[in-house]
C-alpha positions in Angstrom: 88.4 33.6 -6.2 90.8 35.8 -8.1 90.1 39.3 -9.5 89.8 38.2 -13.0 87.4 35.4 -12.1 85.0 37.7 -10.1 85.1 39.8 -13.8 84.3 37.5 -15.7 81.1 36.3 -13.6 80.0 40.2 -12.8 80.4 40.5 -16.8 78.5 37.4 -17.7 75.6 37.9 -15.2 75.1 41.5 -16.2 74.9 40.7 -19.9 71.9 38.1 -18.2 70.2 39.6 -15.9 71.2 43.5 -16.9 67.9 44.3 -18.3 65.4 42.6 -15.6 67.9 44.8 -13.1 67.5 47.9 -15.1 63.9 47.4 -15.5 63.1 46.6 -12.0 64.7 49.8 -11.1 62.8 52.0 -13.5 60.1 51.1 -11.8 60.9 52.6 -8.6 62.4 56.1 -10.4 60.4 56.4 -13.1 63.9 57.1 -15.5 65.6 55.0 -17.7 68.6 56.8 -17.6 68.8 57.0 -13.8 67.7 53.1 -13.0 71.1 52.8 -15.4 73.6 54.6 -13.4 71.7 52.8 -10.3 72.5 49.3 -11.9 75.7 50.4 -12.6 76.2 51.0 -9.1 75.3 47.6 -8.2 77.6 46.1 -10.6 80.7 48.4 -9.1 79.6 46.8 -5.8 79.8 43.3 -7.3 82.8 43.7 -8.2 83.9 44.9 -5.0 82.8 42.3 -3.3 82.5 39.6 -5.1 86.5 38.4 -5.1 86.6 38.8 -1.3 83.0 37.1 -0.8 82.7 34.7 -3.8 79.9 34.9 -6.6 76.1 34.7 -4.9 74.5 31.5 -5.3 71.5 33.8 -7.3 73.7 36.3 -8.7 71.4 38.0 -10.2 68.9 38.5 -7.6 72.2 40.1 -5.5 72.7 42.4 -8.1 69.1 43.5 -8.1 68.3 43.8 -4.5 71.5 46.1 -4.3 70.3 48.1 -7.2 66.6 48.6 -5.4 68.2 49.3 -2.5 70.1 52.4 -3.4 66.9 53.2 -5.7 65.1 53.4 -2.1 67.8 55.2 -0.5 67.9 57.7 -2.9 64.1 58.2 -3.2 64.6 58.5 0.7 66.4 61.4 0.2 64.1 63.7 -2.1 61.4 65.8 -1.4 59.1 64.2 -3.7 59.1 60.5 -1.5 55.6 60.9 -1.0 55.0 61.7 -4.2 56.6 58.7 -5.5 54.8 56.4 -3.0 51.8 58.0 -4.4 52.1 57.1 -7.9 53.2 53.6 -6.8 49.8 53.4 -5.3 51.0 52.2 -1.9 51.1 53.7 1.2 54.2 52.9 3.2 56.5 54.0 6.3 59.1 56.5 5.2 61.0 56.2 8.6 59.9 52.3 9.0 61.9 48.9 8.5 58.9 47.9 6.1 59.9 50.2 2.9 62.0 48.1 1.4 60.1 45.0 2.0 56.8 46.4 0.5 58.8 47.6 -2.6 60.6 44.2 -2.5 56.7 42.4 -2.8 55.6 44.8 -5.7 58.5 44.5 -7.8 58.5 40.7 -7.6 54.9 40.7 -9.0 55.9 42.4 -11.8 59.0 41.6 -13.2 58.0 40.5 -16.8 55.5 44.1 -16.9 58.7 46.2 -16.0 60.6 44.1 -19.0 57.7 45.3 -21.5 57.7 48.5 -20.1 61.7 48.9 -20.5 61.2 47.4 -24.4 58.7 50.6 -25.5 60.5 53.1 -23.7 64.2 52.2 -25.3 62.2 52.0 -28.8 60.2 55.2 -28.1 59.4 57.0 -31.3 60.4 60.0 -29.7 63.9 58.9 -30.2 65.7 58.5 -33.6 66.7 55.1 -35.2 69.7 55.5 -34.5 69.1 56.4 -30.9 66.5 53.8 -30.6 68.8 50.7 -31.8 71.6 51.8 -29.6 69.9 52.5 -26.2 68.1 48.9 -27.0 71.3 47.0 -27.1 73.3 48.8 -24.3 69.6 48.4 -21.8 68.1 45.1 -23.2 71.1 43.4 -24.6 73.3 44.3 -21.7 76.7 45.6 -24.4 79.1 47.8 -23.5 79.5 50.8 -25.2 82.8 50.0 -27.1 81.0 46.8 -28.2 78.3 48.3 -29.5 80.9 51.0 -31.4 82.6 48.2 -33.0 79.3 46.0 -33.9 78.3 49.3 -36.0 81.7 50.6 -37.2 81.1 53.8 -35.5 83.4 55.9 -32.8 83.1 54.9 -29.2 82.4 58.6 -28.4 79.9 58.6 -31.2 78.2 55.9 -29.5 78.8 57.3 -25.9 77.1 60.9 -27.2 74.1 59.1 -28.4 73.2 57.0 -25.4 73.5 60.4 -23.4 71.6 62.3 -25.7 68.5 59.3 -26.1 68.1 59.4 -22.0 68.0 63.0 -21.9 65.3 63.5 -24.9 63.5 60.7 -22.8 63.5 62.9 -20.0 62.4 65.8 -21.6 60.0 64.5 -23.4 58.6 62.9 -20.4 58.3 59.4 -22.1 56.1 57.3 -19.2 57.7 53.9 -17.7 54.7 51.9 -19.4 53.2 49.9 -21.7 50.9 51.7 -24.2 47.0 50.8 -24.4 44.9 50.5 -27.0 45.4 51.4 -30.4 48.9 53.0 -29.3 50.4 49.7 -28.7 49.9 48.2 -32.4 51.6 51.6 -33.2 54.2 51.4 -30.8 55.0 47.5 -31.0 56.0 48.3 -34.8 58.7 50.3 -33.7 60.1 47.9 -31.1 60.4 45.2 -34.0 61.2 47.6 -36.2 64.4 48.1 -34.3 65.1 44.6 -33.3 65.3 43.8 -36.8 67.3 46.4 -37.9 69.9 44.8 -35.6 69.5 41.7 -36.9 70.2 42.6 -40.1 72.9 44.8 -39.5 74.4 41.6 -38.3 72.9 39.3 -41.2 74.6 41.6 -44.2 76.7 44.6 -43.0 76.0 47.3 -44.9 80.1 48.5 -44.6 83.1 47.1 -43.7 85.1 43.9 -44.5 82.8 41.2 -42.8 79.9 39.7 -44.5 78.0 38.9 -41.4 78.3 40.4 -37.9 76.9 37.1 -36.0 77.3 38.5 -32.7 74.7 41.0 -33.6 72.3 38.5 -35.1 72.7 36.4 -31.9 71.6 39.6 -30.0 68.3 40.1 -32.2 66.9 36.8 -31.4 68.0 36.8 -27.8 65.6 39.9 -27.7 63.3 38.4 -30.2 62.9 35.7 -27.7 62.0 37.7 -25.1 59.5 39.7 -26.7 57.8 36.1 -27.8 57.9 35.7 -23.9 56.4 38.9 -23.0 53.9 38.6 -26.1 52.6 35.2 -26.9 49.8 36.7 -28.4 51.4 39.2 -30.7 51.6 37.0 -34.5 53.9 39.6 -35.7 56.5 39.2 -32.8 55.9 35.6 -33.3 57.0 36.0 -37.1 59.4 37.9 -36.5 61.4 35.4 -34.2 60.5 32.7 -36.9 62.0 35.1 -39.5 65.2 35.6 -37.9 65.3 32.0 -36.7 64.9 30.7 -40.1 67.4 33.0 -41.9 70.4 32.1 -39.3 69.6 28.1 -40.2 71.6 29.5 -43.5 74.3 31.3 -41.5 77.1 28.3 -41.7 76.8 27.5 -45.7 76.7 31.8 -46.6 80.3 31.9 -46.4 82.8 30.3 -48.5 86.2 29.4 -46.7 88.0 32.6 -47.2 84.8 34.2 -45.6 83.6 35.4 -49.2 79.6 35.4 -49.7 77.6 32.2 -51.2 74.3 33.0 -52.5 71.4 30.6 -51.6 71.2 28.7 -54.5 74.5 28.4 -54.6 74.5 27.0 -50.9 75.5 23.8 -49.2 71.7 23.1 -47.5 73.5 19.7 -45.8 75.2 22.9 -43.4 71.4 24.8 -42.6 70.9 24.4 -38.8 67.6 21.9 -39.0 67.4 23.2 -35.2 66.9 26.8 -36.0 64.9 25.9 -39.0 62.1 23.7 -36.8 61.5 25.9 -34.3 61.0 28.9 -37.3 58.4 26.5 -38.9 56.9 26.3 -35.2 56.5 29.8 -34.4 55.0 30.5 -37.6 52.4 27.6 -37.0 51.5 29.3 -33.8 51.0 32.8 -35.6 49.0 31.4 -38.1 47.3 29.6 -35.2 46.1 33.1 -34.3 44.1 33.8 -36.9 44.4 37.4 -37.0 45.7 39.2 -40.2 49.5 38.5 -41.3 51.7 41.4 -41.1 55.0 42.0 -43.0 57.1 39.9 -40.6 55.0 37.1 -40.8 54.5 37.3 -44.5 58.4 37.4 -44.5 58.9 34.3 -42.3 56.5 32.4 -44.6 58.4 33.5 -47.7 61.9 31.7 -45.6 60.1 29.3 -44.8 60.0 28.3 -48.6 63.3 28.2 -49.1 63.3 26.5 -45.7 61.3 23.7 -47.1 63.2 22.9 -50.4 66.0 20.0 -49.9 67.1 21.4 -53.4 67.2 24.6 -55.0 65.1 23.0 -57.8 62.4 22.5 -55.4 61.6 26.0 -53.8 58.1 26.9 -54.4 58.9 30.3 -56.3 55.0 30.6 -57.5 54.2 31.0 -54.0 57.1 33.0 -53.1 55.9 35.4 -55.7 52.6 35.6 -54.6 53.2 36.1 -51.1 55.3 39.0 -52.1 52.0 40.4 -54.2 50.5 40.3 -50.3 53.6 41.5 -49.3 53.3 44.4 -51.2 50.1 45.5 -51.1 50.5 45.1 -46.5 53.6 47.3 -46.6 54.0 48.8 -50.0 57.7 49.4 -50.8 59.9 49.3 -54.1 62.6 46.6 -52.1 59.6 44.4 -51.6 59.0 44.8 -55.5 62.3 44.3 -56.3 62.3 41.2 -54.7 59.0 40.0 -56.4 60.8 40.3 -59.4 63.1 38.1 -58.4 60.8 35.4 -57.3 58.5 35.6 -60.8 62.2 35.3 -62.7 62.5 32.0 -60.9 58.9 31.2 -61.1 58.0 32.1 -64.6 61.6 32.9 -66.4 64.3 35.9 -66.8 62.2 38.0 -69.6 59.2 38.8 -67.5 62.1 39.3 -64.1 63.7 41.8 -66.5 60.3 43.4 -66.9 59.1 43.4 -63.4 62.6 45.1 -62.5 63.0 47.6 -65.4 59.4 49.1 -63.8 61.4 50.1 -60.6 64.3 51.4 -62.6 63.2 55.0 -62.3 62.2 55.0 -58.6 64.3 57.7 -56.1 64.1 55.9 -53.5 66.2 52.9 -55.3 68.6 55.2 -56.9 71.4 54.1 -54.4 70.0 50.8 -53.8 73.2 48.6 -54.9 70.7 45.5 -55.2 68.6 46.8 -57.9 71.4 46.7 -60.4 72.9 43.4 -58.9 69.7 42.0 -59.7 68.8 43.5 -62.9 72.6 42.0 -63.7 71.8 39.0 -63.0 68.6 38.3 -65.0 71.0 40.5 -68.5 73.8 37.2 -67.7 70.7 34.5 -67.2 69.6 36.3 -70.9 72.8 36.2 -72.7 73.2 40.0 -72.7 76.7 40.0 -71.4 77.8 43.1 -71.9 74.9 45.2 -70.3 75.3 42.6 -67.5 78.4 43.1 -67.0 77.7 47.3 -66.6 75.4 46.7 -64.1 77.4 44.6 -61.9 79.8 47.1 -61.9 77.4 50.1 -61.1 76.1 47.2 -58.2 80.0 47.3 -57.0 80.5 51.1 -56.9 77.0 51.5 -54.9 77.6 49.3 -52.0 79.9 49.6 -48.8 80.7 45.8 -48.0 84.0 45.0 -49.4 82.9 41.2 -49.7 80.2 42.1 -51.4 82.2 44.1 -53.8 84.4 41.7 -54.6 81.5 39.4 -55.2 79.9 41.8 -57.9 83.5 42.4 -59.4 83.6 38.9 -60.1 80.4 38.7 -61.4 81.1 41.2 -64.2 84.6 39.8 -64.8 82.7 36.6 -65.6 80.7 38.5 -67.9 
């Protein structure tokens, strides 16, 4: 096997099995940051090894038993062993063979519990955004940091500081390796999908830079949306919010022209939506709905794409219901975007005039000052109503608000059309 070969497998199982490794490991140290370096360590072995020795038939169970292992050599070596044995709540040989056997049988047990455990610590409150979204994709997804730098437009060392910076507030904080109980959970849980689609859309529409879409990124949200749905059956808000991401990417092929410029959904080629993506969507929301507990904003979201899912033709979208689920939207997770957007759906439901009005009630809100959509949209409805020139104005204020140069183009068409 030559040197580049043995790369290329260490690099495709560690974006695999990277966060089961870095997870099992936690468990032993109790530190995020630590069970890192220790995976890390596993991986220099691997690729050590590997082009002498070949790739493992399981290599991700090679990876992870080297990783334990230096996690029990290293626990070997600190004063504290017993209590870390202690808190494991196990009693076993320091001096014997058995250690690593024992730790071997408890780790096995409870390799989906450590995966949970890793998903609320890297999404910890305690951390920023920011800090949250990037420690998620360098533990969970498995990217390197340069990767993760160019997904978000942002310097490498930028990128490096904050995943430094997120271990260490963990540490001092003293964030616990666990899943939250009780009411703490609901609380937490929001924050891990919180960030997971904040990724996703990141990917879905940049918010700067020359690409449209980020795919890559997308990819990675449902990836981890996946595994939450694994981890969480039960949950109908991770549920929805896999269906929600599922059933926007059905749209991703026919959102980009051939020069890469953006097409709007009515303006879309539905023969090129992924029927694949768009039947397992309309599955998972079944089984959240199947739940019968209360809908939360991602479900409510997911049914609202699932409308547009439904139509074979723009003519047929149910926009009375899309409006109304956005009045439940609304009133679940009050917000002047959500508004915005239930403007949108009673101009298509009910005509332009009462859009305009719905929109020009949100006109004066701070938080939308900067919000390039508001006038986009409010553009939009003035061109539907023959008001050219105003239209034209507010495509051009849409234009100077937002940071995606295809999107700028896009509205600087839109008001040379005017």
């Amino acid at each position: 096997m030559t040197i580049t070969d043995a790369h290329g497998a260490v690099d495709a199982v560690w974006r695999i099995e990277s966060a089961r490794i870095i997870a099992g490991v936690a468990r032993i140290v109790r530190d995020v940051g630590l069970a890192e370096e220790l995976a890390q360590d596993a991986l220099v072995a691997a690729l050590e090894q590997w082009p002498e020795s070949g790739v493992p038939n399981n290599p991700g169970a090679w990876l992870m038993a080297i990783a334990k292992r230096r996690a029990i050599d290293l626990i070997r070596r600190k004063e504290t062993y017993q209590r870390k044995l202690a808190e494991m709540g196990h009693e076993l040989e320091i001096d014997g063979d058995s250690v690593e056997d024992d730790v071997e049988a408890i780790l096995e047990d409870h390799i989906e519990d450590d995966l949970l455990r890793l998903v609320f610590t890297a999404c910890h409150p305690v951390l920023t955004m920011d800090a949250r979204v990037t420690l998620t994709l360098k533990l969970l997804g498995g990217l390197k940091t340069d990767e993760i730098a160019r997904a978000f437009l942002a310097p490498e060392t930028t990128i490096a500081q904050r995943v430094v910076r997120a271990k260490k507030n963990l540490a001092k904080a003293g964030v616990e390796f666990e899943v939250p109980a009780g009411p703490d959970l609901l609380d937490r849980l929001s924050s891990v999908l919180e960030v997971v689609y904040l990724i996703y859309n990141e990917g879905y529409s940049a918010t700067a830079g020359d690409d449209w879409m980020r795919p890559a990124l997308c990819n990675e949200a449902m990836r981890l949306g996946r595994l939450l749905t694994e981890l969480m059956p039960t949950e109908p808000e991770v549920l929805g919010l896999l269906a929600l991401m599922e059933l926007q990417s059905s749209r991703a092929n026919a959102r980009t022209g051939p020069d890469g410029e953006p097409v709007l959904l009515l303006e879309q080629d539905r023969r090129r939506w992924d029927r694949l993506l768009i039947r397992r969507g309309l599955e998972g929301i079944d089984r959240a709905w199947a739940l019968e507990k209360p809908p939360g904003p991602y479900l409510l979201q997911a049914a609202i794409a699932a409308c547009h899912a439904r139509a074979a033709d723009p003519e047929d979208t149910d926009w009375a219901r899309i409006a109304g689920l956005y009045a439940v939207l609304a009133q679940v997770t009050p917000s002047p975007v959500v508004e915005l957007n239930q403007a949108v759906a009673i101009s298509m439901a009910f005509g332009p005039e009462r859009g305009l009005q719905a929109v020009d009630l949100l006109a004066d809100d701070p938080s939308l000052k900067d919000y390039h959509l508001l006038p986009s949209v409010r553009g939009d409805l003035l061109f539907k109503l023959g008001r050219l020139d105003e239209a034209r104005a507010e495509f051009e204020k849409a234009a100077a608000l937002t940071r995606n140069e295809r999107e700028r183009k896009l509205l600087l068409e839109r008001a040379a059309a005017c």
